[in-house]
C-alpha positions in Angstrom: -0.9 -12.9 5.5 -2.3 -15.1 2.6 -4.6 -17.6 3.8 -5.2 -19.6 0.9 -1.1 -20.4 0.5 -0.9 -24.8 0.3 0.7 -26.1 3.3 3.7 -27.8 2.0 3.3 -32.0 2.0 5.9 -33.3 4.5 7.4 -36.5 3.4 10.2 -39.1 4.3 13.3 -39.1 2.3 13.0 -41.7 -0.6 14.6 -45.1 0.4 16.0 -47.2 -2.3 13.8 -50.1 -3.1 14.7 -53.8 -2.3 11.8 -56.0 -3.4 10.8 -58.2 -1.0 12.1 -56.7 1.9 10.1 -56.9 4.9 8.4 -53.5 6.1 9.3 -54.2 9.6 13.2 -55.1 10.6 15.1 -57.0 13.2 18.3 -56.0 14.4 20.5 -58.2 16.6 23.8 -56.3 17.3 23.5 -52.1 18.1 25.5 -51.1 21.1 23.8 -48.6 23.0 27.0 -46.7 23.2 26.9 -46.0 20.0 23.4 -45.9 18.9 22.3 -42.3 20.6 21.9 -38.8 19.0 25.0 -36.3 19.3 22.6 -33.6 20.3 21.3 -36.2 22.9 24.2 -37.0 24.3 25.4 -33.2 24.7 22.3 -32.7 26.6 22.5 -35.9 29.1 26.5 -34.5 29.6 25.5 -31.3 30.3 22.7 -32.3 32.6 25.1 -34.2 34.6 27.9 -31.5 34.5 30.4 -33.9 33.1 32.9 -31.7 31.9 33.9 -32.4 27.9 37.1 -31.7 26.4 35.6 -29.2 23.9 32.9 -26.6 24.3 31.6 -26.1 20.8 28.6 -28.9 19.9 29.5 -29.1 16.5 33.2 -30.5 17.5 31.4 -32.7 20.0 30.1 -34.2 17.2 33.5 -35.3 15.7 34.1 -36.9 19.4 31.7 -39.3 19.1 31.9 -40.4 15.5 33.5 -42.5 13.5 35.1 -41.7 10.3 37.6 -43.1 8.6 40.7 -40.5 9.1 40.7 -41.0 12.9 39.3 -44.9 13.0 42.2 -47.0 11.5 41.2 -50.0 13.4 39.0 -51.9 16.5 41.3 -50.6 19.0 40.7 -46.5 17.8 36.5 -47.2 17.3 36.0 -48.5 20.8 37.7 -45.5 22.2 35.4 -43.3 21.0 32.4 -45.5 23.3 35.3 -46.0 25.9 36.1 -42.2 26.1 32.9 -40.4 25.9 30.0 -42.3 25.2 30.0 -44.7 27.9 30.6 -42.0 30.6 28.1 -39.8 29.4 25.4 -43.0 29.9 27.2 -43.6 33.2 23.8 -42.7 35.4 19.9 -44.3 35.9 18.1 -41.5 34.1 21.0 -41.2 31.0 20.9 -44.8 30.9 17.1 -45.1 31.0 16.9 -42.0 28.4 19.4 -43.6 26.1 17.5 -47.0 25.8 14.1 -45.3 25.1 15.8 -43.2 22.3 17.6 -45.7 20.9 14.7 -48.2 20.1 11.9 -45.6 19.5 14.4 -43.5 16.9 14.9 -46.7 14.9 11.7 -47.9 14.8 10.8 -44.1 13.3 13.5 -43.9 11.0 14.5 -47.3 9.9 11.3 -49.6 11.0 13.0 -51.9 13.5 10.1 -53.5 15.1 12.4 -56.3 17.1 15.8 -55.4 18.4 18.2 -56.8 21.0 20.4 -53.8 22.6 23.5 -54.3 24.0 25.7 -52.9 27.1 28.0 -53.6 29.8 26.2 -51.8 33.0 29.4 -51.9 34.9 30.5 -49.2 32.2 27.9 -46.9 33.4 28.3 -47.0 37.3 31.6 -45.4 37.2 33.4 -48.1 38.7 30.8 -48.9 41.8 30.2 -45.1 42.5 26.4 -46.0 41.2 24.6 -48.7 42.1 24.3 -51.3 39.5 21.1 -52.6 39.9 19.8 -48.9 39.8 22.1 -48.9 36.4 19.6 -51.9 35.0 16.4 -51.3 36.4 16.7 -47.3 34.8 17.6 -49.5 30.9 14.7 -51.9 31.5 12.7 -49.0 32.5 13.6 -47.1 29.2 13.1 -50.9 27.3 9.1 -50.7 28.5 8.1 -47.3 27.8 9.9 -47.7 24.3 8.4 -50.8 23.5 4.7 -49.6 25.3 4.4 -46.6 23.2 5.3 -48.2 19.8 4.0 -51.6 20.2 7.6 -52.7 19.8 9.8 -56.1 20.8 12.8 -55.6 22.4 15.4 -57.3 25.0 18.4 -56.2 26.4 21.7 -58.5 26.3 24.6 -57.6 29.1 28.4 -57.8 27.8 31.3 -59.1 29.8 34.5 -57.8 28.8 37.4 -59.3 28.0 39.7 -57.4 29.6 37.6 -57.2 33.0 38.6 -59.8 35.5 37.0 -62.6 36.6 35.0 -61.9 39.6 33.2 -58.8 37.7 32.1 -60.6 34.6 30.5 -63.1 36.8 28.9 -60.2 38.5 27.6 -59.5 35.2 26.2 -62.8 34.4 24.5 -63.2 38.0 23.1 -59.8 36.7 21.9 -61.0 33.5 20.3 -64.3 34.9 18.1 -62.1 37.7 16.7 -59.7 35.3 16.1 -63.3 32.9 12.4 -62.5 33.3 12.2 -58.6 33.3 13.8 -58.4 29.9 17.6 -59.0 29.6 18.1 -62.0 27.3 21.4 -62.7 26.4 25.2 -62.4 27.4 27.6 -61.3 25.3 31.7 -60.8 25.3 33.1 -57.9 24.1 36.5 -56.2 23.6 39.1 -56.3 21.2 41.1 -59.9 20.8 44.5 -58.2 21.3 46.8 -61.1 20.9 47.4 -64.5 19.8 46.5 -66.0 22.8 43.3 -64.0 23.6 42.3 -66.9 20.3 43.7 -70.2 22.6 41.2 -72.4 23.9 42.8 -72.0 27.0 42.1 -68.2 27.3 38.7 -68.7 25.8 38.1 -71.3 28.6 38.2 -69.0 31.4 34.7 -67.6 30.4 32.9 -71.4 30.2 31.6 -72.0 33.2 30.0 -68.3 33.4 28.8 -69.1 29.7 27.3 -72.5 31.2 25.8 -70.9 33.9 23.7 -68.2 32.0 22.4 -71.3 29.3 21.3 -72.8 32.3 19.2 -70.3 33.4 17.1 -69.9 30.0 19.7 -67.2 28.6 21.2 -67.2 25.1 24.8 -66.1 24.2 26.9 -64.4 21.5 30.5 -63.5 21.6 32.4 -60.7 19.8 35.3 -62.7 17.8 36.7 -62.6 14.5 36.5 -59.1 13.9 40.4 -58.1 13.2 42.7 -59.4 10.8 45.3 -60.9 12.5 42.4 -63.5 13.9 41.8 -65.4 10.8 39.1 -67.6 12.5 40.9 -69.3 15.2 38.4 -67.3 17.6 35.3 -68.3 16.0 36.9 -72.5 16.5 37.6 -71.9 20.1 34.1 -69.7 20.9 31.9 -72.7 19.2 33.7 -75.3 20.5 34.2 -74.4 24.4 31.3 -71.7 25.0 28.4 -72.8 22.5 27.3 -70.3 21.7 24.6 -69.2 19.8 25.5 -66.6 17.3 28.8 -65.0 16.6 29.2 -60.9 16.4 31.1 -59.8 13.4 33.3 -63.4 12.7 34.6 -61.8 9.2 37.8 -63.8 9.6 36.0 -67.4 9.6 36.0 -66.9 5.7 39.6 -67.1 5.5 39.1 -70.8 7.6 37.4 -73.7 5.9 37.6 -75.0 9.4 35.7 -72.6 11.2 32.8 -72.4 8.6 32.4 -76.1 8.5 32.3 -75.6 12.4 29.5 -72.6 12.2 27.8 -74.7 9.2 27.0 -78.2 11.1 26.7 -76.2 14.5 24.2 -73.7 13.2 26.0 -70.8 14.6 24.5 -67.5 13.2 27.3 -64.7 12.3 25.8 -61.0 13.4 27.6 -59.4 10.1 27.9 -55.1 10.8 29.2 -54.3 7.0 29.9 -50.1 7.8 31.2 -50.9 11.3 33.4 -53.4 9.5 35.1 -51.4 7.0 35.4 -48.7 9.8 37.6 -50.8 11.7 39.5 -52.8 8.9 38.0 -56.1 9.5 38.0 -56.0 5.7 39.7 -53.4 3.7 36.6 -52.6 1.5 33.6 -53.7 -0.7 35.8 -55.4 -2.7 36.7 -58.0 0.4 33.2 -57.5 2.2 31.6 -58.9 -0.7 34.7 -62.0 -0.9 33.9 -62.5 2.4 29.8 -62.7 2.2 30.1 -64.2 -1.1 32.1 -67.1 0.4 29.5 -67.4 3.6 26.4 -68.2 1.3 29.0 -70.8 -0.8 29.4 -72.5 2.5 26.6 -72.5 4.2 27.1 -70.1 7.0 24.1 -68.1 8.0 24.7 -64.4 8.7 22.4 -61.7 9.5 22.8 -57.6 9.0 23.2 -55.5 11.4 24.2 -52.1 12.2 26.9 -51.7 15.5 26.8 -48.3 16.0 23.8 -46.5 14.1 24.7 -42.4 15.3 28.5 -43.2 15.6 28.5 -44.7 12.4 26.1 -42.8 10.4 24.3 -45.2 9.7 20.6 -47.8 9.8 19.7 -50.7 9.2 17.9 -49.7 6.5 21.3 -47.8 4.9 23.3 -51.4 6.0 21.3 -53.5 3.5 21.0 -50.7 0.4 24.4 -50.8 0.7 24.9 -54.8 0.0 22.3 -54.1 -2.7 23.9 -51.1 -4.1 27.6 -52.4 -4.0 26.4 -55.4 -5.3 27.5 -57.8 -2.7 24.1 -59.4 -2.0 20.9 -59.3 -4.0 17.4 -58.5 -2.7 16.7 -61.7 -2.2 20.1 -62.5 -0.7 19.1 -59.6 2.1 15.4 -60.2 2.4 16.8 -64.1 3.9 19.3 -62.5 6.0 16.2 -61.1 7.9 14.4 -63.8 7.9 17.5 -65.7 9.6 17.4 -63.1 12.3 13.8 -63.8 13.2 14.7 -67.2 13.4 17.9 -66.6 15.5 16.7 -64.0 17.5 17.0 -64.4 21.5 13.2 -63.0 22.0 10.8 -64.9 22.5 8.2 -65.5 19.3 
């Protein structure tokens, strides 16, 4: 064997450029269950013999993934976490293994230095076979070590669910406000606003007391709204005005409603914008309306950060999220380099 051969220089994959952009990144909206390795999540199924529909990796892939021949809207995207994701996280060492992996894989491969990651624990105790508390104290454990090895800032924030009833979502928030000092810092409320009256004030009023409660204990809140067509920003009225909250996931629709930007303007409401996971799901039907809809947001005054939803699931990083602006031409550099800076200054950690 030659001895004198070079060792081949390993490098990165070239990035495209944005001037100004800061080295390190904050994301606010990822979703554990969609935000972990295929080849990880084959391994924590197989560990815990769940038993998967197919037995050949490659097609396990196309399980868990979105793409936009099987994802023709919110309803089809969350059934990818619903079906297999969230199941396969359903235990204290998958759950604790998936938060570690998340936060340390986007700090190597994106440079997220500061991220919130959310999940509902009840969707990984399979339905009160597993103790909850076990279910949290595993993520927080997998928050520490993350954030110990790479000198990173992170929080977790606990979603309620729309469609869970009452008594469990206020489980959730009695969860959130005990583990207020051990990391969680937020609540959120997720699931798809099926209906017309899912927008009401009425409907949206069953969750303010729990959103009161969790404000009153030192937590902050966001709320999943405005992120199907038929909303067009009636959600994003009714979450300001009866839950206060602090930032908005998605809220795409609020463009199409000078009321509801007036309302997230003199409130200072923060939209979490997710530009792939969006097109994925037909919030907007493509560049073309993304950039309408962004475009009309910085004419108004709405602040909006970018963030990713799903990184594995959706192929994607934050990094990849704000090339794309730049390359579609939706937002310039300078345009993207303030959306991060508004994150740092809406961000639920502390500073």
């Amino acid at each position: 064997m030659n001895q004198d051969l070079p060792v081949p220089h390993l490098r990165m994959p070239e990035r495209a450029p944005i001037p100004g952009l800061p080295d390190k990144l904050i994301e606010l909206h990822l979703h554990a269950g969609g935000a972990v390795a295929p080849h990880i999540l084959w391994s924590m199924a197989h560990d815990q013999g769940i038993k998967l529909p197919v037995r050949d990796y490659f097609e396990f892939v196309e399980l868990v993934s979105s793409n936009p021949n099987k994802v023709k809207n919110l309803e089809d995207y969350l059934a990818i976490l619903h079906q297999y994701t969230e199941k396969i996280q359903s235990s204290p060492h998958a759950i604790e293994r998936a938060v570690y992996e998340i936060y340390t894989k986007e700090y190597r491969g994106a440079r997220v230095a500061r991220m919130e990651l959310r999940f509902n624990p009840m969707k990984r105790n399979l339905g009160g076979e597993r103790d909850l508390d076990h279910i949290i104290h595993a993520a927080l454990r997998g928050l520490d070590r993350a954030c110990l090895e790479y000198h990173l800032q992170g929080g977790l924030i606990f979603c309620l669910a729309r469609e869970f009833p009452a008594e469990l979502n206020e489980i959730m928030v009695e969860k959130a406000i005990r583990y207020r000092h051990r990391g969680v810092v937020g609540i959120d409320l997720a699931g798809t606003e099926r209906n017309n009256l899912e927008l009401q004030p009425e409907s949206v009023e069953r969750f303010a007391s729990m959103f009161q409660r969790a404000r009153d204990a030192g937590l902050k809140t966001t709320v999943h709204t405005g992120e199907t067509p038929h909303t067009n920003g009636d959600g994003v009225i009714a979450v300001v005005r009866r839950l206060k909250v602090n930032r908005i996931g998605h809220g795409i629709r609020a463009a199409y409603n000078e009321e509801a930007m007036k309302i997230l303007r003199e409130e200072g409401v923060v939209l979490e914008i997710c530009p792939t996971s969006n097109l994925h799901t037909r919030a907007v039907s493509g560049l073309p309306e993304l950039r309408h809809v962004l475009r009309t947001f910085l004419d108004r005054g709405v602040k909006f950060t970018i963030n990713t939803d799903a990184t594995y699931m959706l192929g994607t990083d934050l990094r990849r999220e704000a090339e794309l602006l730049v390359a579609a031409e939706i937002l310039t550099g300078a345009e993207v380099t303030r959306c991060f800076q508004i994150a740092e200054e809406a961000s639920f950690l502390d500073r």
